[in-house]
N, C-alpha and C positions, 0 to 999 in steps of 0.2 A: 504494500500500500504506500502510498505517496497524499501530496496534497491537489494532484486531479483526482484521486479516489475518493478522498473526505469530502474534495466540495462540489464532487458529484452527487454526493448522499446531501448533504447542506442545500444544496441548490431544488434537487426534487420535493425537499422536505418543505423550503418555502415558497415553492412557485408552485401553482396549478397544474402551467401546460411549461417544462421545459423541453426543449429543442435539443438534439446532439446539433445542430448544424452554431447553436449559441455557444455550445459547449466547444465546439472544436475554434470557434472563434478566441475563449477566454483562453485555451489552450495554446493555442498558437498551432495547431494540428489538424490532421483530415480527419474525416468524420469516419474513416475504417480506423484509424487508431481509438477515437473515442468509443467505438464498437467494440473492438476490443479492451477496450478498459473497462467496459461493462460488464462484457464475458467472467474477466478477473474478477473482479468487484464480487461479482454472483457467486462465485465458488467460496469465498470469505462468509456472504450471507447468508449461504445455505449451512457453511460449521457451526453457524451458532444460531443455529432454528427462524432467519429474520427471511421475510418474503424476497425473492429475487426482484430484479430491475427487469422493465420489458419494456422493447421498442416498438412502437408502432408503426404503422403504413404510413403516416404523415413524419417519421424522425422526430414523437414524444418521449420522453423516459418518464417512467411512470413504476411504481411499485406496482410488483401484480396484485395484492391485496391490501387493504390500510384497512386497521381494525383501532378499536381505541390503545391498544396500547404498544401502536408500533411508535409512535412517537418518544415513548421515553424508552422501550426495548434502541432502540437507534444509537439512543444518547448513551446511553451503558455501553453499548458497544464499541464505538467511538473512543470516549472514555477513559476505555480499556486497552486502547489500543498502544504498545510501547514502543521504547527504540528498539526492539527487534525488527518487529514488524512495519511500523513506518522507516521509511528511505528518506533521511533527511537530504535537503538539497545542499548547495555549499552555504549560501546565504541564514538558510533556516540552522543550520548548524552551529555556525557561527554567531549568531543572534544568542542560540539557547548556549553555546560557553559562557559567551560574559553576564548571563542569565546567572547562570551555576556559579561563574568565580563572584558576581556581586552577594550572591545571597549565602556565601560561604564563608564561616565564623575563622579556619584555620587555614591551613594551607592545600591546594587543589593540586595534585598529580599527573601528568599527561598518563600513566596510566591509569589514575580513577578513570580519567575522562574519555579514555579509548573504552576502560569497560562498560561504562555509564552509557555510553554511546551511539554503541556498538560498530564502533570504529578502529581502523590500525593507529596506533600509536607514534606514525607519524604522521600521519592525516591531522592527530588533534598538536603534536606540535607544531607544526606546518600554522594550525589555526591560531594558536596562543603565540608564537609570533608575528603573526597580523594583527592581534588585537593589542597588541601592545601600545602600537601607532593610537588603535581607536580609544584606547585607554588613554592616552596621553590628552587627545584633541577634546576629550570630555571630562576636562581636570581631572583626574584618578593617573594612578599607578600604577600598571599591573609590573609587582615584584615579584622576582625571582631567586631562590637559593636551592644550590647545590643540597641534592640530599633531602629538601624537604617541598619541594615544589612551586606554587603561583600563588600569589597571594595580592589581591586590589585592595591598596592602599588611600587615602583620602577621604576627605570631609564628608562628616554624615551627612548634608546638604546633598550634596555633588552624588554620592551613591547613590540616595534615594531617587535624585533628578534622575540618574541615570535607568535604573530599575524602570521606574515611571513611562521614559519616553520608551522604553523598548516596548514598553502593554504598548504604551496607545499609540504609537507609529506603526503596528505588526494587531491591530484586532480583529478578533474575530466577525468578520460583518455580518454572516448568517444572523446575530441574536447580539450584536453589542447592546442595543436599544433597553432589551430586559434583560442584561444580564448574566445570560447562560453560556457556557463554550460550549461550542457543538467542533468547532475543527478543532483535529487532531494537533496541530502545530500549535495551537494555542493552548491546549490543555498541556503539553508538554511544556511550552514557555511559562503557566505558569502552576505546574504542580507545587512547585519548592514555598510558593507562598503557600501552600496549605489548602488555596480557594476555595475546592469543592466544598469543605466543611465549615468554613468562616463567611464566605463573600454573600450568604443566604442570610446571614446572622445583621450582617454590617448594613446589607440594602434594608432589611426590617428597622434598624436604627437609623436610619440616614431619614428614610419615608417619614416615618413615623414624629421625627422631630423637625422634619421640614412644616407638618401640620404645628405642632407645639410652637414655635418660633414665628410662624407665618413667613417663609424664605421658602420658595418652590424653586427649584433648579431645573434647568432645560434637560434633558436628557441627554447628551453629551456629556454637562459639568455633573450630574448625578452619577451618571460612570464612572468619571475624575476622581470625583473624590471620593466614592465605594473602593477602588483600587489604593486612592492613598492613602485609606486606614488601613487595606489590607497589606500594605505594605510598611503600615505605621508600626500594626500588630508585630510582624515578622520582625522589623529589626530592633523592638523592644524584647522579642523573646529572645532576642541572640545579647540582650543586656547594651546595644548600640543606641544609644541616645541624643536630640538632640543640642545643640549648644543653647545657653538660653538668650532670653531678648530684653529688653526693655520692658518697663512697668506700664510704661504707657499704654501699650499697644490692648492692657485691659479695657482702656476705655471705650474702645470697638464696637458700634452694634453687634457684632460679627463674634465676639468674645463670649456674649451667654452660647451664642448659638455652639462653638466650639466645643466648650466647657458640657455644654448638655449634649453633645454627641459622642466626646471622647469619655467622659464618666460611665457614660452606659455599654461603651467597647470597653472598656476596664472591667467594670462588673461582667459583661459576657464570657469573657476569654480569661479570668483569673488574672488578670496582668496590672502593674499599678503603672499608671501614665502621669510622668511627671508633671509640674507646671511650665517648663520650657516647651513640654511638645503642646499644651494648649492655646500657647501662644502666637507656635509657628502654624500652629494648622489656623488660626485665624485670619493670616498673610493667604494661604491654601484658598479659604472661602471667599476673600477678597476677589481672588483673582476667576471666579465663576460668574455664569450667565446666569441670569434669574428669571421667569417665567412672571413671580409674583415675587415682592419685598414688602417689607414693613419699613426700610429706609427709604427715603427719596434719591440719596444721593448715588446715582447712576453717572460715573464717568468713564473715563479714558481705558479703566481696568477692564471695561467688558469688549474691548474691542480684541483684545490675541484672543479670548474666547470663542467670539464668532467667528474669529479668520480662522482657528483651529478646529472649528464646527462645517465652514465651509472647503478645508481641503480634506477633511474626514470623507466627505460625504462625495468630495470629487472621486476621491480614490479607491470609495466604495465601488463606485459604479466603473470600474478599469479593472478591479482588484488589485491594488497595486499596494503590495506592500514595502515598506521602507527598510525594514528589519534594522543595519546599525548605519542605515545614509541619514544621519541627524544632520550635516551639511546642505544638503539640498530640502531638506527640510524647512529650515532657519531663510534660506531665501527665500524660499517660498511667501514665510510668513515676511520677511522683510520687504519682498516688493506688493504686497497686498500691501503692508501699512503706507508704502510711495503711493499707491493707487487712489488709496483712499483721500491722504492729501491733495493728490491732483484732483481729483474728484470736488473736493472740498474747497477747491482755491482755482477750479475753472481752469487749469493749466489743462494742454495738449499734448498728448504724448502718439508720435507716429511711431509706425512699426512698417519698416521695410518690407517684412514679409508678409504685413496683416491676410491681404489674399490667398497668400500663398499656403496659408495656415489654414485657413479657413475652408479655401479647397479643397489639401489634401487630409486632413483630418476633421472631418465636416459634426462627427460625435462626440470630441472632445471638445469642439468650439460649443457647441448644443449644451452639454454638460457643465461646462465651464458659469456659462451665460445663466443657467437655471439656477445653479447653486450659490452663485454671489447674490442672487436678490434680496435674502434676507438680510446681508451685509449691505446693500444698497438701501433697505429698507431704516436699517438703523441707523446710517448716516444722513439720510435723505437726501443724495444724491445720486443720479445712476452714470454707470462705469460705462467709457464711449467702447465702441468695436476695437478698436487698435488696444485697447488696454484687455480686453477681453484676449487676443489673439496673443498678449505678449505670455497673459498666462497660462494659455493653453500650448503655448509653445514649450513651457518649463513641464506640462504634465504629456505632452507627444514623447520630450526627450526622455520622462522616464518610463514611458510604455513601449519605446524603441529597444531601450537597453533592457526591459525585463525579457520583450521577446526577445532579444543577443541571449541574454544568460540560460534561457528555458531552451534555445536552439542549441547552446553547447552540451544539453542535458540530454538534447533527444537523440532517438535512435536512427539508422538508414532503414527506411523502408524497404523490404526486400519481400521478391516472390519466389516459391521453390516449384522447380518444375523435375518430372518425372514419368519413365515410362511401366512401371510396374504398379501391382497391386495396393488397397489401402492400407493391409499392415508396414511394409515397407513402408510406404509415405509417414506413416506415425511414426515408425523407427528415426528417419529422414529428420523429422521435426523433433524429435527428442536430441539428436544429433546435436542441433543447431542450439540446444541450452549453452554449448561453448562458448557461444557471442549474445548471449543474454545480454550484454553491458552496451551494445554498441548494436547490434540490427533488430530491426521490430518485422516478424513475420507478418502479412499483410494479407498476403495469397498464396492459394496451393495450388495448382494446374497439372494435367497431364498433356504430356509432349503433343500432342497432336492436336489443342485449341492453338487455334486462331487468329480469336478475337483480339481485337486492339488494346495494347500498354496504354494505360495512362504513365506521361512518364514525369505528371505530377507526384500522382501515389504511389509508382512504386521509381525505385534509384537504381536498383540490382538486381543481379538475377545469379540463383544458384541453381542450377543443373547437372541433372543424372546425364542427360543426352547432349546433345549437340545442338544449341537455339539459340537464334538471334532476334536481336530488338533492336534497331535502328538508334543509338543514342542511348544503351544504357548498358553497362558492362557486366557483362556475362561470367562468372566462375566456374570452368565446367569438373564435376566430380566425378571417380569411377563408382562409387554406392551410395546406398546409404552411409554406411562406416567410415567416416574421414579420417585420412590419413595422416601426419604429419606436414607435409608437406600442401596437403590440400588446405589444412586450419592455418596455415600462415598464412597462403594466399587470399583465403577467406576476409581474413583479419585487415592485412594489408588492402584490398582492394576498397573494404567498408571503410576503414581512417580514410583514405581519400577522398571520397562520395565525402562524406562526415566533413571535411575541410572544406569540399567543393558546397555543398550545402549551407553550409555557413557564409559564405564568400555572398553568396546569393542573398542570404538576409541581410548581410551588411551592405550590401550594392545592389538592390533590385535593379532589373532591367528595366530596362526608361531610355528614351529618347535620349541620345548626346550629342547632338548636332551644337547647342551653345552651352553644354555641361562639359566641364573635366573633373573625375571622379578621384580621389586618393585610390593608386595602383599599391595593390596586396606590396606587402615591405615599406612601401614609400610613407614617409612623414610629412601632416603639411608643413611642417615646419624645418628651415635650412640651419645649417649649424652660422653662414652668416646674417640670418635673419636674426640674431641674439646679440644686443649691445648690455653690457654689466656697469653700472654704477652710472649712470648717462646723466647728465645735469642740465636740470631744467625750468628754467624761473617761474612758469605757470604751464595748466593744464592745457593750454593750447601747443606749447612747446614741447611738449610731452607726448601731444596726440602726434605730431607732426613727425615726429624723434621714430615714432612708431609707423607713422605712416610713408619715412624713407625707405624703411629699412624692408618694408615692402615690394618698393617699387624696385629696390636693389635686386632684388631676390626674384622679379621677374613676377610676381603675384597681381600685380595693378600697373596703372597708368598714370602718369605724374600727375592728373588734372585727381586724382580719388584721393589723394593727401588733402588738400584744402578743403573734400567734398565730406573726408570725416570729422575737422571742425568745425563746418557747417550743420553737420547733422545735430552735435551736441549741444550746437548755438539756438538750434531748430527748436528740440525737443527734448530738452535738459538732461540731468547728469544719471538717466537711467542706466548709461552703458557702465557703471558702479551697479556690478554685480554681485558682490560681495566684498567686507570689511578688507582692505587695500588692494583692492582687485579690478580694473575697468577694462572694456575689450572694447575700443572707438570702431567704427566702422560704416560702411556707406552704404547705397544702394548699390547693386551691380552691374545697373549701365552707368553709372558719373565715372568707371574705369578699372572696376574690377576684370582679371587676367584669367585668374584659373583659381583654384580654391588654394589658400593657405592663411598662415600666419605669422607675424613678427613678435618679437619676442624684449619687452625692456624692462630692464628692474634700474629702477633710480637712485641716484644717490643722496634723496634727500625729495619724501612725500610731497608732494603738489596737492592743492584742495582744487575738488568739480567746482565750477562756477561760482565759488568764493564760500561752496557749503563746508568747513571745518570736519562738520562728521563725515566727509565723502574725502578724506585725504588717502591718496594713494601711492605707493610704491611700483606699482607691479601693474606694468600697460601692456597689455598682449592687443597688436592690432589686428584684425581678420578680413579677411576677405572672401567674402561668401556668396555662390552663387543662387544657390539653393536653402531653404529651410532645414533641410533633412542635414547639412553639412552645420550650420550652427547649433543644431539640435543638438550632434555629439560633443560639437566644444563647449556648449554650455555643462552638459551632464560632465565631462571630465573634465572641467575649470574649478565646479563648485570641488568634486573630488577629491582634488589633487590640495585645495587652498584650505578647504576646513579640515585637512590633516593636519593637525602641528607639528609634529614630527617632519611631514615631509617640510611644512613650510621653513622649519630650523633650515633642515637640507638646502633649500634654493635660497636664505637670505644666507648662509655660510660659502657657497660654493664662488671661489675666486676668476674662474675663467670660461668665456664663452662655449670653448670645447668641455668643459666638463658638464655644464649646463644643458649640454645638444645632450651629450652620454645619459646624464640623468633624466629628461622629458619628452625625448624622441616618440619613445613607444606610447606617450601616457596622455596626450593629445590627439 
């Protein structure tokens, strides 16, 4: 099982009529894989007595019987389900270590965590040195000693934050709304907090004194803060406490209410709750949306609320979870609040590729546009097209790169062909358990059909006989019984299809008559498109610094340097993508060449347009012909910048050539 098997079951359980042709879409797959994942699925629900899945004549999945109590039969099963049996992906893996090292009192072992995991024990070192980086960029530690293993170091603030955004950037959306985990990856994320047995307790307390108080929370912030006492609980049982605050902060409306929520988690759970955590969870309630208050005063505090209410609810609708990109996260909410000031102050903000966005991703602009309204609604201003299009560009990029990660995951479709009996072909297909990891049976045939390959669905062909297919590479075998010699070739021919497939989702075919595409190896970026320490008395001279070094490099045309301080003079200092980070750039007819970009780190921040908080170091210029080409430098700018770790790396590195060696690949 996997998580297209859980949220196939998720998905029937809450829709009426779903579709495999919906499913193969959330997938990124054909609808003969999603077939067969139902086949599988079936075999699972019939071990533990649950109705199989049936497909219909119109492509519905549909349980063959619903009785009253397949509903919670589901959820137990589910549940139940462990790291044996679920296949974590790399992402989901990872997510759930720094899950385990945050919520872990002593020190964690890369072999606990292989057997915990059900992983090789270098697989989870391999991951505990990636997260070291991620540990750093999210203040914490993760330390290490010889002999006793990983231990996350830092402020009980910063842990909790940490714990925190991983629930709520990674939730379950089947049932977030009430409550319940139905996916499997979120019950594994967060067994360690105990939930099953607590989170039923905390929502009866949270409810219940929402009436007492007169303070109703939207259902977003009732989730919030259900999770941050369940998390308040856990790292009071592990004796982690937090620092305390000021006296003032009693004077709070907000402080009975605290006080009356966290006394009655104290009395549930046996555990005594200092007065520093009453304090701080009163900061906590602040920062929620309110449905109903008995205070009047509604400011500035509920606006990250709604913005984190409305990318919840984008991401619902793509499935897209963030697992540990807290980076592109934090942009996201940082050019909502830009949005909202232009909104607010009538300012204009274009988007070069507003069309182009809108075109080719016509559901996410739809999506985008739906969801901000109740944010329009609470500012009382609505967001023009071009603002609408800039953020659906930030949620394209991340729906490009989930389908890159799930397309390194998937298998080559293959068909087996054959001129003997059905035992044999069963022997044949038992055969092929070898390459479990890497081809997905698809089709069985015997030698002497006909009918036309799609050479969509299937990429390969293994054969008993001698068969051809115009365009798709044939393996031919002497039996059933593969040889030595035959499982190499087997092996060997699928990696390549598997490379070639991929190349394809990173480069769909499309028209290139006035496109030039990044060729497989090639960087857009030249080792002399990089100037280090460049000096430059304002952000115009900074954009310019950037947009030679373009025109060096053979990327643009002299007249698109002047054309990208025009743009910023246009439609102000959005190209301030993140905290010292700006990418200037034009339209693609004022002189763009071919897609790249330049590369300048200064020796002394320049401020955008005289704004202080928009001081930056680090100008990367681009040139872009296409949307789809800015999509990945967005998604790997935010990446590479909200590491700290790596950003030590680029503000220490002394020389141009060492700067091309370190970012080549990663742009």
């Amino acid at each position: 099982m996997d998580y297209r098997s859980s949220r196939i079951i998720t998905s029937v359980m809450n829709r009426e009529k779903i579709k495999i042709a919906y499913l193969a879409k959330q997938f990124h797959v054909s609808e003969r894989v999603v077939r067969k994942l139902v086949r599988e699925l079936n075999e699972e629900l019939k071990e533990q007595g649950l109705p199989s899945l049936k497909i219909d004549s119109k492509g519905v999945v549909d349980f063959e019987e619903r009785n009253q109590c397949l509903h919670e039969n589901l959820k137990k099963f589910l549940n139940h389900v462990d790291f044996y049996i679920y296949r974590l992906n790399s992402s989901e893996r990872k997510t759930i270590c720094a899950m385990i090292l945050m919520n872990s009192e002593g020190y964690v072992t890369a072999a606990e965590l292989s057997e915990r995991l059900e992983i090789s024990r270098n697989t989870a070192i391999a991951d505990l040195n990636e997260l070291k980086d991620w540990f750093s960029s999210n203040q914490m530690e993760l330390s290490s000693q010889v002999q006793k293993g990983y231990k996350v170091k830092g402020k009980e603030d910063n842990i909790r934050n940490g714990i925190l955004k991983l629930i709520e950037l990674n939730p379950d959306y089947s049932n977030y709304e009430n409550g319940e985990v139905w996916d499997v990856f979120n019950h594994l994320l967060l067994q360690g907090l105990e939930y099953e047995k607590r989170m039923p307790v905390i929502q009866k307390i949270v409810s219940e004194e929402e009436g007492h108080y007169n303070f109703y929370f939207s259902d977003f912030s009732f989730m919030e803060t259900v999770f941050e006492i369940l998390i308040l609980v856990k790292r009071l049982s592990k004796g982690k406490v937090m620092e305390d605050m000021d006296e003032s902060i009693k004077r709070s409306s907000k402080y009975p209410f605290s006080e009356g929520i966290l006394d009655r988690t104290g009395e549930a759970f046996s555990i005594e709750i200092p007065e520093s955590e009453k304090k701080k969870f009163v900061q906590c309630l602040r920062r929620k949306s309110y449905l109903k208050s008995s205070t009047k005063n509604v400011d500035e505090i509920a606006l990250p609320v709604i913005i984190g209410e409305a990318i919840y609810h984008i991401s619902e609708s793509f499935n897209i979870s963030f697992y540990l990109d807290f980076g592109l996260y934090d942009v996201l909410v940082d050019h909502m609040k830009s949005a909202i000031y232009r909104a607010r102050s009538g300012e204009y903000l274009r988007n070069p590729f507003g069309s182009e966005i809108e075109t080719k991703y016509p559901e996410v602009f739809r999506v985008v546009d739906e969801c901000v309204k109740p944010l329009e609604k609470y500012i009382g201003k609505q967001f023009q097209k071009d603002e609408i299009s800039f953020l659906a560009m930030y949620f394209a990029s991340m729906i490009e790169k989930q389908k890159m990660e799930q397309t390194k995951e998937q298998k080559v479709p293959v068909m087996l062909v054959g001129a003997m009996g059905r035992g044999t072909m069963k022997l044949f297909e038992t055969e092929m358990e070898h390459f479990d990891d890497i081809l997905e049976i698809v089709e069985i045939r015997s030698s002497h059909e006909n009918t036309e390959i799609s050479h969509k669905n299937i990429r390969m062909i293994i054969s008993m006989v001698p068969y051809h297919s115009e365009g798709i590479p044939c393996v031919k075998i002497s039996g059933p019984i593969l040889k030595k010699d035959e499982i190499y070739d087997i092996r060997m021919t699928a990696m390549d299809v598997l490379e070639e497939m991929q190349r394809e989702r990173a480069f769909p075919e499309q028209e290139t008559k006035d496109l030039t595409l990044k060729k497989e190896g090639e960087s857009f970026l030249k080792e002399d498109g990089i100037l280090l320490n460049a000096e430059a008395e304002n952000w115009e001279e900074a954009v310019r610094i950037s947009g030679r070094l373009l025109y060096r490099t053979g990327m643009v045309k002299e007249s698109y340097i002047e054309a990208m301080v025009d743009t910023i003079r246009e439609n102000g200092d959005y190209v301030v993508i993140y905290p010292d980070l700006a990418i200037p750039h034009a339209e693609a007819e004022k002189g763009a060449v071919k897609e790249g970009i330049s590369f300048v780190r200064l020796k002394k921040p320049v401020c955008f347009l005289d704004h202080k908080d928009k001081s930056v170091t680090y100008v990367i210029g681009l040139s872009v012909l296409n949307a789809d080409s800015i999509n990945d430098i967005l998604y790997n700018l935010v990446k590479m910048f909200s590491n700290d770790a790596f950003k030590e790396k680029l503000n220490a590195i002394k020389t141009e050539k060492e700067m091309y060696e370190l970012i080549r690949d990663k742009i």
